[in-house]
C-alpha positions in Angstrom: -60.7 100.8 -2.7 -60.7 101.5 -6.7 -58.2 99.1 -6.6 -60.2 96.1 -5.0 -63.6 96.6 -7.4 -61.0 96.4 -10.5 -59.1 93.9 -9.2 -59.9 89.5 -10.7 -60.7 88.8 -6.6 -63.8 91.2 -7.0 -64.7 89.9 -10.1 -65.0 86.6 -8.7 -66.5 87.6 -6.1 -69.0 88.8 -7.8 -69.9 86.3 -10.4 -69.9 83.6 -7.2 -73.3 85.5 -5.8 -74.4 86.3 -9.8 -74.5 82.4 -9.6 -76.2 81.7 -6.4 -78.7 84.5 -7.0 -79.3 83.1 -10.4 -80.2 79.8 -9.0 -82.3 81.0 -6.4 -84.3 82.9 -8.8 -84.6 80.0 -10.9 -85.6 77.6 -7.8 -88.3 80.2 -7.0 -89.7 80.0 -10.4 -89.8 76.2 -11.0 -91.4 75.7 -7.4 -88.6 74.2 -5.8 -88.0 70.8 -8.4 -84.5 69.7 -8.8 -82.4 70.8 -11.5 -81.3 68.4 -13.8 -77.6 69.3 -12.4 -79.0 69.0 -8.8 -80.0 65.5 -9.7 -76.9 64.4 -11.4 -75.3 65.3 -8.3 -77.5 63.6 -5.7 -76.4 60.3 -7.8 -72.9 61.3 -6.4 -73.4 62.6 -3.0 -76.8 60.2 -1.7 -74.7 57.3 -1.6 -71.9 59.3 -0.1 -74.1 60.2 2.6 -75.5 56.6 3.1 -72.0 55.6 3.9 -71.0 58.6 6.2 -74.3 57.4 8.3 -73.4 54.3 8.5 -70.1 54.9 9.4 -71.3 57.0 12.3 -73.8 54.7 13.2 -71.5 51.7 13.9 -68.9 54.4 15.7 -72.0 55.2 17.7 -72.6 51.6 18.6 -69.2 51.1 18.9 -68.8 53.2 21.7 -72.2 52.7 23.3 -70.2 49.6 24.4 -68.0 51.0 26.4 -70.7 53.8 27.6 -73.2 51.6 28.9 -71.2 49.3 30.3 -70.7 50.2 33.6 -75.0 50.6 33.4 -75.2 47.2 32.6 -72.7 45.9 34.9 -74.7 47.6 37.8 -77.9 46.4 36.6 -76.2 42.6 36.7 -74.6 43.1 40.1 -78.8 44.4 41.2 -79.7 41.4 39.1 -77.6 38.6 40.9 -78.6 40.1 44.5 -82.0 39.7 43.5 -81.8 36.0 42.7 -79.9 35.9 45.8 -82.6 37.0 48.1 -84.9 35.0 46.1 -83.2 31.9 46.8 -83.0 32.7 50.4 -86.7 33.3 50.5 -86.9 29.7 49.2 -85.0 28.4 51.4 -87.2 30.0 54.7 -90.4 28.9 52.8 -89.2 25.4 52.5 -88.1 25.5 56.6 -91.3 27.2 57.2 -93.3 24.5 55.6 -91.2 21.9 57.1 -91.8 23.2 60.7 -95.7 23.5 59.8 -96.3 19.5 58.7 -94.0 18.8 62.2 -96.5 21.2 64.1 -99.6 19.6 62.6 -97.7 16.0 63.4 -96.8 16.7 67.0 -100.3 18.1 67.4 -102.0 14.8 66.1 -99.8 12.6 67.9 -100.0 14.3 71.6 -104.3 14.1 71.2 -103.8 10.5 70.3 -101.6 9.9 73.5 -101.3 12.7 75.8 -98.5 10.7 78.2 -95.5 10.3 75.6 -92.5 12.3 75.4 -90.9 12.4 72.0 -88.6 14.6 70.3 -88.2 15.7 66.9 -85.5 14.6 63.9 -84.8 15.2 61.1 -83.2 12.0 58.6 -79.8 12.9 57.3 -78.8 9.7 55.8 -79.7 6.1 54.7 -77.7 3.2 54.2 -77.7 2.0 50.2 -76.6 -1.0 51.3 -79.6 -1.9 53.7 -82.6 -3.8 51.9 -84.5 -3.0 55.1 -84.2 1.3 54.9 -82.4 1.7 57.8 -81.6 5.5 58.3 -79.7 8.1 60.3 -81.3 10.7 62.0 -79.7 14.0 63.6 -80.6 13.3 67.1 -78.5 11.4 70.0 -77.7 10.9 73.4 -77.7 14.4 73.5 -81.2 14.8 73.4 -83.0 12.2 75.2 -82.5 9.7 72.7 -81.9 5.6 73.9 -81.2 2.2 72.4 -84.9 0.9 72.1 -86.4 3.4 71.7 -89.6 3.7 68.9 -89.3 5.7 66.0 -92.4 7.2 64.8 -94.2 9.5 62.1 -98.0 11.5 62.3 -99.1 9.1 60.7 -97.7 5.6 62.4 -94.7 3.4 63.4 -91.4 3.6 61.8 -88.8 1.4 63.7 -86.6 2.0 66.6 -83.3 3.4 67.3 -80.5 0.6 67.0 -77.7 2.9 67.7 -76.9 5.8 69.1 -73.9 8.8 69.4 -73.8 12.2 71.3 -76.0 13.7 68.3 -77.5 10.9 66.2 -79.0 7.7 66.1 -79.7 4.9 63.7 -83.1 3.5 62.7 -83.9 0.3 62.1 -87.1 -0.2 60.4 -90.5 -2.4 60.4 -89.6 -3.9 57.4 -86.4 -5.6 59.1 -86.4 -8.8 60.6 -84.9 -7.5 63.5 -87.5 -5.1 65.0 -90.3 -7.9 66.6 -93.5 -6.1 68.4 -96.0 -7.5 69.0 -99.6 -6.2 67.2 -103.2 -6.5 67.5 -105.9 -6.5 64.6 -108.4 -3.8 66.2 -111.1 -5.2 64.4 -110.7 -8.9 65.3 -108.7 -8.3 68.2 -106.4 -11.2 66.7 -102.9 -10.6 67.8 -99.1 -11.6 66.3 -95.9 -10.2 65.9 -94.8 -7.8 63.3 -91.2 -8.5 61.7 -90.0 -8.1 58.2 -88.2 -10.1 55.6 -86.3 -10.3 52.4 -89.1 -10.6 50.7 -91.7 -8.7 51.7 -89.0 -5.7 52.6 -88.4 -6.0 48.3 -91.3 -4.5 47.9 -91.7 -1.8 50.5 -93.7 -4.2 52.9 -93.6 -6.2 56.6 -95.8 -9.0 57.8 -97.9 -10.1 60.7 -96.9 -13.4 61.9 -98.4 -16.2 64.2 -102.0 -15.3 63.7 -104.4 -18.2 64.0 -105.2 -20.5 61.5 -108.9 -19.5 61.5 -108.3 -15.4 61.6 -110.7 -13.5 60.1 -108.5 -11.1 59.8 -108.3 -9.6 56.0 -107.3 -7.1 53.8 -108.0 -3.9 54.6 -107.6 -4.4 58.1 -105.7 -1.7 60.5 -102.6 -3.4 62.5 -101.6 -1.4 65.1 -99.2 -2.1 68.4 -100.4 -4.0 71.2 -98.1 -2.3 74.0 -98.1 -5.6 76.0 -94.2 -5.5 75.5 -92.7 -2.1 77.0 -90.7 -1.4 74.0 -93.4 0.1 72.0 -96.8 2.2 73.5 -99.7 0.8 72.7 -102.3 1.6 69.7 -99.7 3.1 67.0 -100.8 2.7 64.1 -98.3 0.0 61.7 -100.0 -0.5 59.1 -103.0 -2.1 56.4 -103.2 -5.9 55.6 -102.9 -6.6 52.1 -103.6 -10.5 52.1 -103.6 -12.8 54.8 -101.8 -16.0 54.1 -102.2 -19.6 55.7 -98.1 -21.1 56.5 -97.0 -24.7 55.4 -97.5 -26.0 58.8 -101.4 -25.4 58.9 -101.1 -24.3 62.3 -100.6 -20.3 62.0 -101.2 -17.3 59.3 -99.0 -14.7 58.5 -100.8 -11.6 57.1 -98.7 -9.3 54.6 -98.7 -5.4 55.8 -98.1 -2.4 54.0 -96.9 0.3 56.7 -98.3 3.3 56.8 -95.5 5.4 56.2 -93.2 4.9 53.5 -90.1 3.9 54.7 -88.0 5.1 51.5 -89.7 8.3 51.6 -90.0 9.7 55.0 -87.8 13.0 56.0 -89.0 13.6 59.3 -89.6 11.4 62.2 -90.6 11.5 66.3 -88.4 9.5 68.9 -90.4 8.5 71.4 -88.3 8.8 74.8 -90.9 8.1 77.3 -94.6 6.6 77.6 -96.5 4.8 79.7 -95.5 1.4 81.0 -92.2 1.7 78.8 -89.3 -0.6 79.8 -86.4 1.4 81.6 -83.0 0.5 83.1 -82.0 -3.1 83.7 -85.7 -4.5 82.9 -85.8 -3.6 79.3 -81.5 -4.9 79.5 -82.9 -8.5 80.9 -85.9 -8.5 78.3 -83.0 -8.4 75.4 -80.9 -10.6 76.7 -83.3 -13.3 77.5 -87.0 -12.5 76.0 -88.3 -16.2 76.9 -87.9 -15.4 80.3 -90.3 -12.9 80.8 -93.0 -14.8 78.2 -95.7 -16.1 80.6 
């Protein structure tokens, strides 16, 4: 034990804690202010420990990476499932709304006239090539649906089915020049037959033909069917006169009609498969072939 307090270890030793009790003595009596060493140093070590932070910082973020991301995967998969039911929700809504204006339609039409049958479609395509709006709808034989018969909205006359398969049917539409029915002015009882043209189909309207030369029929006027044919019921509402105009011939006036549905717009629509005094079976076959025939 002599040995080891005579020995240069010891000595060391001792003149390592001589030193730190020295400068913790002289810390106590200058109130804890940095030596002028201490400060020489921090101009060494301060940036040192800038660096070292960050250093550790950008390791930290590094791996953050790769420990959060099955967290955020998780949160994306919740994320995308979310959308997903939103979009479903959407899509009800839309169907919901849908069935709601059909409800409020079949509802109007049935107080209007209690005897028709109808049944409901929905349009699924249109022919681009068609200046007169023809359209498909996703109903057919299948369903009631005839050659004939009238295709209506809520709010009025739309055409009549020209064609029909197992589960759709083409509609041809008032503003063609094939679809004749005959109409009635309901304030001056002044009849004539609705059919469209080129012209007036250009610009989303029909036309009232054969009226008499001294109609007072005008615009603003409400054209609606006269059911004197069997093809169509009677008092559905076609359309508004937008000018009435006197023909070359000076015998007849053809009024211009704007329909009350438009044609280019219309999603949903009612076949009419039975009302009463329509034209059935080989009656309604002998009125197409030859119409003059059963003219008075």
């Amino acid at each position: 034990m002599r040995e080891f307090f005579k020995s240069r270890r010891f000595k060391i030793i001792l003149a390592i804690v001589a030193v730190i009790l020295g400068g913790m003595l002289y810390a106590a009596s200058t109130g804890g202010v940095a030596t002028l060493p201490e400060r020489m140093l921090s101009y060494v070590v301060v940036p040192v420990q800038k660096a070292a932070a960050w250093v550790s910082n950008g390791i930290t973020d590094f791996l953050s990476v790769f420990f959060d991301a099955r967290e955020n995967y998780e949160e994306n998969i919740q994320l995308k499932e979310d959308i997903s039911d939103l979009r479903k929700q959407l899509v009800d809504y839309e169907k919901i709304k849908t069935e709601n204006e059909r409800l409020k339609e079949i509802t109007g039409l049935k107080e209007m006239n209690p005897d028709i049958e109808f049944q409901p479609a929905g349009v699924i395509a249109r022919d681009p090539d068609d200046r007169f709006g023809s359209f498909t709808i996703d109903v057919g034989i299948l369903h009631g649906v005839s050659v004939r018969d009238p295709v209506v909205t809520g709010e009025g006359l739309v055409g009549y089915v020209s064609e029909v398969g197992p589960s759709y049917a083409k509609v041809t539409t008032i503003l063609s020049p094939d679809l004749n029915v005959g109409a009635v002015e309901i304030r001056t009882k002044d009849t004539g037959n609705i059919t469209g043209s080129v012209e007036t189909a250009a610009k989303g309207l029909t036309q009232l033909e054969l009226l008499p030369k001294d109609t007072q029929v005008k615009a603003g006027d409400i054209v609606v069917t006269a059911g004197t044919s069997g093809f169509f019921p009677q008092d559905i509402i076609i359309g508004t006169v937008e000018e009435v105009i006197l023909e070359p011939s000076g015998i007849t006036c053809t009024a211009v009609i704007r329909p009350v549905s438009e044609i280019d717009e219309i999603k949903n629509v009612f076949v009419l498969t039975d009302f009463l005094g329509k034209q059935t079976g080989d009656s309604l076959s002998d009125a197409l072939e030859d119409p003059e025939e059963k003219s008075p």
